[in-house]
Every structure is written in C-alpha cells, then in structure tokens.
N, C-alpha and C positions, 0 to 999 in steps of 0.2 A: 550519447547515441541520438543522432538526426528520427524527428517523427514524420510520419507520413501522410502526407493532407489529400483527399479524394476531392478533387475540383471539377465541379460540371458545371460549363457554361460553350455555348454554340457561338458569343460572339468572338470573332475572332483576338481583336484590340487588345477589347478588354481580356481574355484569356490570356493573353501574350505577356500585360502586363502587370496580371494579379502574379502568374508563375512565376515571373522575373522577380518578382519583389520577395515573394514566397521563399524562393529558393537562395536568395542573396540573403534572408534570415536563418538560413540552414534545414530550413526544411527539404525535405524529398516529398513531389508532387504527381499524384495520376492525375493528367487532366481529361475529362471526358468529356465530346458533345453531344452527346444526348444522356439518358439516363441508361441505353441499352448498356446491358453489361456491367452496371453500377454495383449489383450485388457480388457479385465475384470480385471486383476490383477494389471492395472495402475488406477481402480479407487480412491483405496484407496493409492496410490503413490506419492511423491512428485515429480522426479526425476527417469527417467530410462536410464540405460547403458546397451548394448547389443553389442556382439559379431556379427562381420560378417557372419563367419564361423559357421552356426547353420546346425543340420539335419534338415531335411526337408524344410520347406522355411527357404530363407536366410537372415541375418541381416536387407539388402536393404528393400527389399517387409516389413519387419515386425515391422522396424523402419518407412518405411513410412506412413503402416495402423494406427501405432500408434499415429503420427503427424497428420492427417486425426480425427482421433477419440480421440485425446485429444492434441488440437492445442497448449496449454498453460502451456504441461509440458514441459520443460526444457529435452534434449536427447542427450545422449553422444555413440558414434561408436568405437568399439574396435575393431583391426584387429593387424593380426601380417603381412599384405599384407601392403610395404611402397610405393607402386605406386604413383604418384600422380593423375592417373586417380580416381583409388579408395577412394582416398580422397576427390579430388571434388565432385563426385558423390554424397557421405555421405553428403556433407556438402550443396549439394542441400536443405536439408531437418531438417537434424540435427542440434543442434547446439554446436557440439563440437567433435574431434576424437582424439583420443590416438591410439597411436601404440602402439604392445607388443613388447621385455617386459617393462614395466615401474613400476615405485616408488609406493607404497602404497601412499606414501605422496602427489604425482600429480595426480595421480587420485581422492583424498581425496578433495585437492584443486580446482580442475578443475570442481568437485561436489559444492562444495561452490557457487565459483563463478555463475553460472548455477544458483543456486537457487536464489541467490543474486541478478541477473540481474533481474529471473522471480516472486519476491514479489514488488508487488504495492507499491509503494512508498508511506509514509501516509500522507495524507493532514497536514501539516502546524497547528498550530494552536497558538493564540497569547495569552500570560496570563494578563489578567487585575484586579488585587485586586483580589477576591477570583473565577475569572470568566477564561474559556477555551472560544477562540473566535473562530470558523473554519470560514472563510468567505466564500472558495470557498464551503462547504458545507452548506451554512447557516445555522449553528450550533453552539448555546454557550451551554455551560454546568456548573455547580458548579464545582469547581475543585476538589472541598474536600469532596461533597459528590459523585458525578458522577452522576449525574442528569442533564436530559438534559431541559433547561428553552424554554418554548416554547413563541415565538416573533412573534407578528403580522408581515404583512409587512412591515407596516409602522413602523413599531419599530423596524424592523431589521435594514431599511435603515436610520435611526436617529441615530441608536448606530455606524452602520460604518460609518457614513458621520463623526462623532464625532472622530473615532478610523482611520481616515485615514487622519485628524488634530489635534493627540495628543497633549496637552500642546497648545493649540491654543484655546484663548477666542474667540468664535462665538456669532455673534449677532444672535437674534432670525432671524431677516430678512433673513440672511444668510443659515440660517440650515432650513428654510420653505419653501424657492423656488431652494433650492438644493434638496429639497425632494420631496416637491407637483410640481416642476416646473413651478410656477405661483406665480406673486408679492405678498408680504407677501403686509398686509390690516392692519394699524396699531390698534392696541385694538384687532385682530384676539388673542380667545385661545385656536385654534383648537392646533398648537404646545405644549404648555403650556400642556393640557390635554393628547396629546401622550406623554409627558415628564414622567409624575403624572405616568400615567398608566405602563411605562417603568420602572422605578425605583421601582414600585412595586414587578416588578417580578426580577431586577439583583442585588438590593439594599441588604444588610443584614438590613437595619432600615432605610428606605425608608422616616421616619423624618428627620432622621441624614445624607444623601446621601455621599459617599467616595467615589462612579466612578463618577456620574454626577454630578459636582460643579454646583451650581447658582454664578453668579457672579452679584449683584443685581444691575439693573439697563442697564445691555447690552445684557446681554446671557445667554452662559452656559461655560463650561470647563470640558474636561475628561483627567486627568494627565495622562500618562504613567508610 
C-alpha cells in the first residue's frame, strides 16, 4: 500500500521536481503552496515535508501547528538557510531537516526512515502446530484460517504456562498451582476439565491431541 507524503513548497521547479521523483518512488503526494490548509490535508497523509521559506506563515509556525495537531506523523524541514540556529530550532519540533539543494535519493531515504521509525512495531507472535500465539496480546488465532480462537482465562494461562515450558513434561500439580496458585488436591479434576475444554477449541481432533500431549500417568507435554 503506496504512503502519502504532504509537501509544502511555493517554488514552482523545485515542487515539480521533488513530486516527480516522489511519485516515480510510489509515493502519493499533496503538494501545497503555502501552509494554508496544511492541517486538514495531513489527515489523509502519512508523512509531511515542508519548506521554510513559505508566503505567508512560515515553515516554523506551520510545522509546528502541525505537530500539535497530529503529534504521530513523522515531519521533515527543508531550507536552503544552513545556520545551525535554524536547524536547532526545526528540530525542536521536527523530526528531520534537509538542506537544499540535495539528492532526490536522500530525501527519498530520509522519508523512509521517518516512516520506518513512526510504524508500530507488531506484536511477536509464536507459531505452534497450526496455531498463532500473540501473548502480549492474548491472542491465538488458526494460522491457516485467520480466525481468532477465543480462550477463557483460565485457558489462556494453561496454554502459556505450557508454552513458556516447551518440550517440558508437567506434572499436573505443577500446572494447577502455577495457575490457581493454591495446592493441587490429589483426585482434583478441575485441571483435567480446563485441559478437555482447551483442546476443544486449539485441537484440530481434540481425540487425537498434537499441541497438548498427555503423558499418562504424570501430566501433560506441548512440544515446540
């Protein structure tokens, strides 16, 4: 999916030919010459780069309404002023400034990374037999169908106590007072019964079990 870059600059040239280049990289481009209207037009935007040098208000003020009014896009400062006052200042705010003239290719780049930094990282998630595990989500899902399997509590914390001792035979005692936190009660089948109910729902043949082993006579076992 093409991202969308908010470009403000008044010169013509040069606007002509940052968009050309912009858009030959697959981006989709607003270009705006002044800052009017910059708010509205960064809704639909991934990414905005903006001239100092605008009529009417200046880069500063319209970069910074913009950071104010969408704290989570990614904003890059173009000036052809190499001060390093004028840099600090941008970068109060900003989070990137290019001098002119520069490379299609670094400004290209220096848009990447920008974006790169500002996409959420995505949860983790561990494959087991035909199952997606997100834990910090508590979330499994069918891998192969994309269905998300809905887990009690208590079933959620059996399958990770299981999955954070891979290939480790648990005694029952073991996996009912790491869950309920209170002495397992011999002949207890309160475990036994969230087991039955569990495999229900992660099992492909919940007779034939392949993520939860019984191991008869001590436990259980979830191979890796």
């Amino acid at each position: 999916m093409s991202k969308t870059v908010l470009y403000i600059e008044d010169e013509r040239e040069i606007g002509e030919w940052v968009v050309r280049n912009l858009e030959e990289r697959g981006y989709e481009v607003v270009w705006l010459k002044s800052g009017d209207g910059a708010s509205e037009a960064a809704e639909r935007c991934d990414a905005a780069v903006l001239d100092i040098m605008l009529p009417g208000l200046d880069g500063f003020t319209v970069g910074q309404r913009l950071k104010r009014d969408h704290p989570a896009m990614p904003l890059m400062m173009l000036s052809a002023r190499t001060a390093i006052d004028d840099k600090l200042e941008a970068l109060k705010f900003a989070d990137d400034y290019l001098t002119k003239p520069f490379h299609p290719d670094e400004l290209a780049a220096r848009i990447e990374v920008m974006l790169r930094r500002s996409t959420p990282a995505q949860p983790e998630a561990r494959r087991i037999g035909h199952l997606l595990v997100c834990e910090s989500e508590n979330r499994v899902t069918d891998a192969e169908s994309g269905e998300e399997i809905s887990l009690t509590g208590k079933q959620f914390h059996i399958f990770m106590y299981f999955l954070r001792h891979l290939g480790q035979i648990l005694t029952k005692e073991q996996i009912y007072e790491a869950v309920w936190g209170e002495p397992y009660l011999d002949g207890d089948k309160t475990l036994m019964v969230h087991i039955r109910y569990l495999r229900e729902k992660i099992e492909r043949d919940p007779g034939s079990p392949t993520i939860i082993e019984t191991i008869r006579g001590i436990g259980y076992r979830v191979r890796g």
